[in-house]
C-alpha positions in Angstrom: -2.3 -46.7 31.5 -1.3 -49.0 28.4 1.3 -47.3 26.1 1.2 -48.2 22.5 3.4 -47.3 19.4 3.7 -48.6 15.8 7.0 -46.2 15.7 8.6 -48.0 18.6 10.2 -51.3 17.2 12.3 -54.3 18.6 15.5 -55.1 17.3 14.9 -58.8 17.1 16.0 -61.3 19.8 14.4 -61.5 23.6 15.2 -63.2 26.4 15.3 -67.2 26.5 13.0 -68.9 28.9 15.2 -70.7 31.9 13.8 -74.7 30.9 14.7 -73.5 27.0 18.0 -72.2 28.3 18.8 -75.5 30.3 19.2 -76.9 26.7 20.9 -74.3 25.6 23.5 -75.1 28.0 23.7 -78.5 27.0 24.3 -77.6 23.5 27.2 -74.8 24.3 29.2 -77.9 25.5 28.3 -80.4 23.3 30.7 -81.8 20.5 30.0 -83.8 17.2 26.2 -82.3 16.9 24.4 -80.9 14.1 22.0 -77.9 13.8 19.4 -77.2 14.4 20.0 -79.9 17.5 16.9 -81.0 17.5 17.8 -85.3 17.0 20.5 -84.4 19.9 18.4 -83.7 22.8 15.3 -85.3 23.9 12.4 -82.7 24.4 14.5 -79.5 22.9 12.3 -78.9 19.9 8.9 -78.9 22.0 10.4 -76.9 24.5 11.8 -74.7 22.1 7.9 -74.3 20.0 6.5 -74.0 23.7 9.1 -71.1 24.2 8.3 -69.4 20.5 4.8 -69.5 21.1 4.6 -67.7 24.4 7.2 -65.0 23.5 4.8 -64.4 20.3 1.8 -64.1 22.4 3.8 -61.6 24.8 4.9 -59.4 21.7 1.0 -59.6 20.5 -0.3 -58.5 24.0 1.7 -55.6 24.4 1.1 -54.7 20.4 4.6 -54.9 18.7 4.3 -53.6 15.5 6.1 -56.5 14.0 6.6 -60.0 15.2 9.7 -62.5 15.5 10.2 -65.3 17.4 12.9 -63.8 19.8 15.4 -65.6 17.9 14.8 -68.7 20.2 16.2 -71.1 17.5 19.8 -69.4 17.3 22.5 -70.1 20.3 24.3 -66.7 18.5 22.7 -64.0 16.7 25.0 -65.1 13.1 26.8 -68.7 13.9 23.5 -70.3 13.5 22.5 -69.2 10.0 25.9 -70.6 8.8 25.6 -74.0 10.5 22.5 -74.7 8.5 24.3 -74.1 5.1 25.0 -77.4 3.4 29.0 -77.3 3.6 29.0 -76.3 7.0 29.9 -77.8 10.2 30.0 -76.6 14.0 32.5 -77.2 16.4 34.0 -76.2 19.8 36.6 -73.3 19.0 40.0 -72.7 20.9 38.8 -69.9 22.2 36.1 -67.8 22.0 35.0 -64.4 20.8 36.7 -61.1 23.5 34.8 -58.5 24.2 35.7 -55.5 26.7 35.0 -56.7 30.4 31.7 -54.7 31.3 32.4 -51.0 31.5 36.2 -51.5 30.9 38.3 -50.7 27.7 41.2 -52.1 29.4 40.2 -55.7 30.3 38.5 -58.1 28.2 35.7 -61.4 28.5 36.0 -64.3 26.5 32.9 -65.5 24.9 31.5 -69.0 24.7 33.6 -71.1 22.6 31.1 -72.8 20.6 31.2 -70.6 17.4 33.3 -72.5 15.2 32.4 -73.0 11.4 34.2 -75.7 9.5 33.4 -75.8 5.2 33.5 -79.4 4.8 32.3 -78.7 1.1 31.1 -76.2 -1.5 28.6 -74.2 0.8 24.4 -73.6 -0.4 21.4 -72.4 1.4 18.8 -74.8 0.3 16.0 -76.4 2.9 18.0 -74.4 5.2 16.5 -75.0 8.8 15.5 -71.3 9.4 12.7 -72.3 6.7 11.1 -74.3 9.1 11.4 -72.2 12.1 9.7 -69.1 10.2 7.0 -71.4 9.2 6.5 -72.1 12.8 6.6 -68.2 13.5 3.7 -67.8 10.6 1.7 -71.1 12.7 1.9 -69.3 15.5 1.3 -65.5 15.1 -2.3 -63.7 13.8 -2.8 -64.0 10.6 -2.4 -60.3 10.0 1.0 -60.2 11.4 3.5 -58.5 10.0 7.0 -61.1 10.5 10.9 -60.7 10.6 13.2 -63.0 10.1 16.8 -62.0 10.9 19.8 -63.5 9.6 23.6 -62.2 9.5 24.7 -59.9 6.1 26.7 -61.7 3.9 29.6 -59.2 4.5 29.5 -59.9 7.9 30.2 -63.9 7.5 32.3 -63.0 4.5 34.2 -60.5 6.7 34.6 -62.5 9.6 36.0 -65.6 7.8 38.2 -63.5 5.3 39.6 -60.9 7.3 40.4 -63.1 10.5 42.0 -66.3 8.3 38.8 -68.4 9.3 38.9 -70.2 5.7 41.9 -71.6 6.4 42.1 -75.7 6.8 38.4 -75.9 5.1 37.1 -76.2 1.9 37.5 -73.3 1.0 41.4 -72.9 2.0 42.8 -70.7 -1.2 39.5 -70.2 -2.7 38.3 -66.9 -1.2 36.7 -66.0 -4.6 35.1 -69.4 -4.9 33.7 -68.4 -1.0 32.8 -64.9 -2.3 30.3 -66.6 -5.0 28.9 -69.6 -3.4 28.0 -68.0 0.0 25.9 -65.1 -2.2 24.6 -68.1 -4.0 23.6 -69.6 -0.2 21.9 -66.5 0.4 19.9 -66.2 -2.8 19.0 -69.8 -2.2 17.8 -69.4 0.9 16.1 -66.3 -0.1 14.2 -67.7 -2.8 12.7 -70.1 -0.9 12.1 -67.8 2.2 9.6 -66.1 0.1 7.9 -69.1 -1.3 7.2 -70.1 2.2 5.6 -66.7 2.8 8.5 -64.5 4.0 8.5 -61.4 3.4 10.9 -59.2 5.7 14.1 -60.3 6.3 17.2 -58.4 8.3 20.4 -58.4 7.7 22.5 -57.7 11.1 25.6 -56.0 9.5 28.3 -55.7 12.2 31.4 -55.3 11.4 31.5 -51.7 9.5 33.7 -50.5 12.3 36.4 -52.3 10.7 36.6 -49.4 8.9 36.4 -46.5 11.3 39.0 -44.3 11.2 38.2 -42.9 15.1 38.2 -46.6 16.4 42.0 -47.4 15.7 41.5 -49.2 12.1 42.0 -52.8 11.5 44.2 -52.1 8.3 46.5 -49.4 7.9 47.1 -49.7 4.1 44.3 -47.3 2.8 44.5 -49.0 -0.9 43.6 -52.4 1.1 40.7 -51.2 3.5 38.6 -49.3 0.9 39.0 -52.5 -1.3 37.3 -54.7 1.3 35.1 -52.3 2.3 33.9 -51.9 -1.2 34.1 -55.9 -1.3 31.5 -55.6 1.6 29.3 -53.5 -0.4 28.9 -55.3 -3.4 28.4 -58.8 -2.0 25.8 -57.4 0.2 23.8 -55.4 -2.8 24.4 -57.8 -4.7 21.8 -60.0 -2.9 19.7 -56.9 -1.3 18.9 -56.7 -5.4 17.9 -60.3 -5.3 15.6 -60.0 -2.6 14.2 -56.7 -4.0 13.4 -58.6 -7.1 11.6 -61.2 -5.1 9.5 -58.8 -3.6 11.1 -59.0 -0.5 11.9 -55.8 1.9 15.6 -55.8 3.5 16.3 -54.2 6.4 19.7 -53.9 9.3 20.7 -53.4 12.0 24.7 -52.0 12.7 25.6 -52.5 16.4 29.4 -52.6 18.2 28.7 -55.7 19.8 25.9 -57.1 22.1 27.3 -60.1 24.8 26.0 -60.5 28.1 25.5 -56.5 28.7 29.1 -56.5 27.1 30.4 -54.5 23.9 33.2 -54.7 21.1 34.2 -52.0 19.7 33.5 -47.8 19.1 34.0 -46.1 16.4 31.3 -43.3 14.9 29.0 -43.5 12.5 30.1 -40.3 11.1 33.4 -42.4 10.3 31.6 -45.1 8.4 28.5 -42.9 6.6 30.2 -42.6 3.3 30.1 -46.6 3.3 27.7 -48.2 5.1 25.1 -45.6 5.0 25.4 -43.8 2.1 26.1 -47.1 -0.1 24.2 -49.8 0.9 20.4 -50.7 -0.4 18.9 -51.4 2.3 15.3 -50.5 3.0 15.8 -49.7 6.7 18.7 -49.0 8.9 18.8 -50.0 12.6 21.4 -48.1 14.4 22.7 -47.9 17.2 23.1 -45.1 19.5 22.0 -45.3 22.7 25.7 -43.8 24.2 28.6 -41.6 22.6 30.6 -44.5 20.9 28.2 -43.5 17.9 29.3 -40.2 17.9 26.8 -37.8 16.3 23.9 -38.1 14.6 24.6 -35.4 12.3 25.7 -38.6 10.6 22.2 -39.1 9.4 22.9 -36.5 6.6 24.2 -39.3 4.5 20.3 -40.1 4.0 19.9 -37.0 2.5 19.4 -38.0 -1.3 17.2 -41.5 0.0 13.6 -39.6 1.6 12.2 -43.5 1.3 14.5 -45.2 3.8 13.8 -45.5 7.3 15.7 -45.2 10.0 15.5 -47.0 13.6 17.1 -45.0 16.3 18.7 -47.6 18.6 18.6 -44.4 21.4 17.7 -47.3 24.5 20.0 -49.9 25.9 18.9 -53.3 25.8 21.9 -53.6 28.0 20.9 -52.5 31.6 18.5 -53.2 33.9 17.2 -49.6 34.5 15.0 -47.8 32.5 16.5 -45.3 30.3 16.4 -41.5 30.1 13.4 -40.4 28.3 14.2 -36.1 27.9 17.7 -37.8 26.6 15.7 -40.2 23.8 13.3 -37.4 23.3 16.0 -35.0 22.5 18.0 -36.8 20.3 14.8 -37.9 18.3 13.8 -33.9 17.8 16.9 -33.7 16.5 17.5 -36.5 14.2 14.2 -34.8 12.2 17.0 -31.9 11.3 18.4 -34.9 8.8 15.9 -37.5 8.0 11.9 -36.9 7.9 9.6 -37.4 11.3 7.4 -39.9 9.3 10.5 -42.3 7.9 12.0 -42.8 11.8 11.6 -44.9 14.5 12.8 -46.0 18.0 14.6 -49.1 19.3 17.0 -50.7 21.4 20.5 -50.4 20.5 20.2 -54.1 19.7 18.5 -57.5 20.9 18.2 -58.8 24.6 19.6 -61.6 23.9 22.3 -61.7 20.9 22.9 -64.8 22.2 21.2 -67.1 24.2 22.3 -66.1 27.5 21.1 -62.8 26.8 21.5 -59.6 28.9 22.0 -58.9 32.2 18.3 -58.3 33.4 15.4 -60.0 34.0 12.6 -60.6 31.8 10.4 -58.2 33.9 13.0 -55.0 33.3 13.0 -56.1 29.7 9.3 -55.8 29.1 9.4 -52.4 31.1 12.2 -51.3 28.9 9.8 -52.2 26.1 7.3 -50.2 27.4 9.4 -46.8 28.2 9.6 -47.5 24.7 6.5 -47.5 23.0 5.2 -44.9 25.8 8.4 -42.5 24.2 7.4 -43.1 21.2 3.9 -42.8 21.8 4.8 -39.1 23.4 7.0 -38.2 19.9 4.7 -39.7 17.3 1.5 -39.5 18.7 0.4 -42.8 17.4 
């Protein structure tokens, strides 16, 4: 029996293809090239549109509710969006990003290394390459298809460059305020023309909140310091959700403790965080993670309280094993999480993407379409539709 939901939803990226993920390997090691790539390597973009369209026919077959195109353009889920800002450059890195070794706290995996950004120049988001890759998303997909695009939050590539001394030896060296404007300016440039080429959803994925946990051993100490960045973050980032509202444009995100090769981050609980990034932020719908106890409790939730329009996406499935997951566990958890927000504004996910990056997860593509399935047939079983 086929299993479909319009309440069970995908996070964003999928798996890679293994001839699109021969040039993705090519790339990773690749110096002095320029993004989207596509001049660098003979046969990358029509492998890459090949790649796009059968993923979107795959997602129309088994009836996603909404469509992307698996994020095949990006090698990361956020480096790539700032490559394509005028300003930018790539480059090799020293090192790369550490995440814990795979069910370990105590040891830790470096990351590809090719996630540098250098500011060569005042940064904007005009003609910005992910233009042309959701036009090819629209080309490809039914006409009545509702599309995502995702892109990093601004506080998140504000965050990262500010908080880890990223501006340093660029453009943009002493100038953090200077940053601060033009890279909202970048986004409401590239938003702005997003919609005039038909866009009309677009994701912010938000990940670095736990910063500010105060159960995951906080990155700053002085408490006069942290809640000015984290009220920093939540400017910048209305700032341009107001934008896009203005344009029409819904804004959704998605919060997740890190997603490498079936690898996380970070904890800290969303109970920690609500008071910022759930209470305070504008966006339209939340994807969250929660598909194990890092996330603490979803009594969490209650910060949606005063907002009976915004959605929620309970990320109650892993994206990052191989097995399917346990469905009185999911179905639990989504009885409850009616106690704080109303049956008809959720929805279930994946904690996160198969692929964050290109490499993806550590299953095949078969156990990541079953997963899918559990999925919608959960969902199915909850919602009834």
């Amino acid at each position: 029996m086929t299993y479909t939901s319009n309440r069970f939803l995908t996070v964003g990226s999928l798996l890679r293809p293994e001839d699109l993920l021969n040039y993705k390997e090519q790339i990773r090691q690749a110096e002095d090239i320029t993004y989207p790539f596509y001049n660098d390597f003979d046969g990358y973009k029509e492998t890459e549109t090949a790649a796009v369209k059968s993923v979107i026919e795959k997602q129309v077959e088994v009836d996603l509710p909404e469509l992307t195109d698996g994020e095949y353009s990006k090698a990361l889920w956020h480096t790539d969006f700032v490559w394509g800002l005028n300003g930018a450059r790539r480059y090799i890195a020293e090192q790369g990003y550490f995440f814990r070794d795979k069910d370990s706290k105590e040891s830790t995996y470096e990351t590809r290394r090719d996630i540098g950004v250098d500011f060569v120049d005042a940064i904007d988001g005009k003609n910005h390459p992910f233009l042309d890759h959701f036009r090819r998303l629209a080309e490809l997909s039914p006409d009545d298809a509702t599309l995502k695009q995702c892109i990093p939050s601004p506080s998140h590539i504000y965050g990262e460059n500010l908080v880890f001394g990223k501006l340093s030896d660029t453009y943009y060296d002493g100038k953090e305020e200077q940053f601060r404007q033009d890279l909202a300016q970048a986004y409401k440039d590239f938003l702005g023309e997003f919609k005039q080429v038909g866009g009309k959803i677009v994701q912010f994925d938000d990940c670095l909140w736990e910063l500010f946990s105060d159960d995951d051993h906080p990155f700053i100490d002085d408490k006069e310091k942290f809640e000015a960045l984290a009220q920093e973050f939540i400017d910048l980032n209305n700032e341009v959700i107001a934008f896009a509202h203005d344009l029409g444009l819904k804004v959704y995100t998605h919060n997740c403790r890190g997603n490498y090769d079936s690898r996380n981050m970070s904890d800290g609980t969303y109970e920690s965080i609500s008071h910022l990034f759930l209470k305070q932020l504008n966006y339209d719908r939340f994807y969250l993670e929660w598909d194990d106890e890092r996330a603490g409790s979803l009594n969490a939730l209650e910060a949606f309280s005063d907002r009976p329009d915004t959605e929620v996406v309970l990320g109650l499935l892993s994206s990052k094993t191989d097995h399917l997951d346990d469905e009185e566990r999911v179905q639990s958890a989504l009885k409850e999480a009616t106690q704080y927000v109303a049956k008809d504004k959720l929805y279930l996910s994946h904690q996160c993407g198969f692929a964050s990056c290109d490499n993806g997860n550590q299953l095949s593509h078969d156990q990541q379409w079953a997963k899918i399935k559990q999925g919608q047939k959960i969902a199915l079983d909850f919602w009834g539709e």
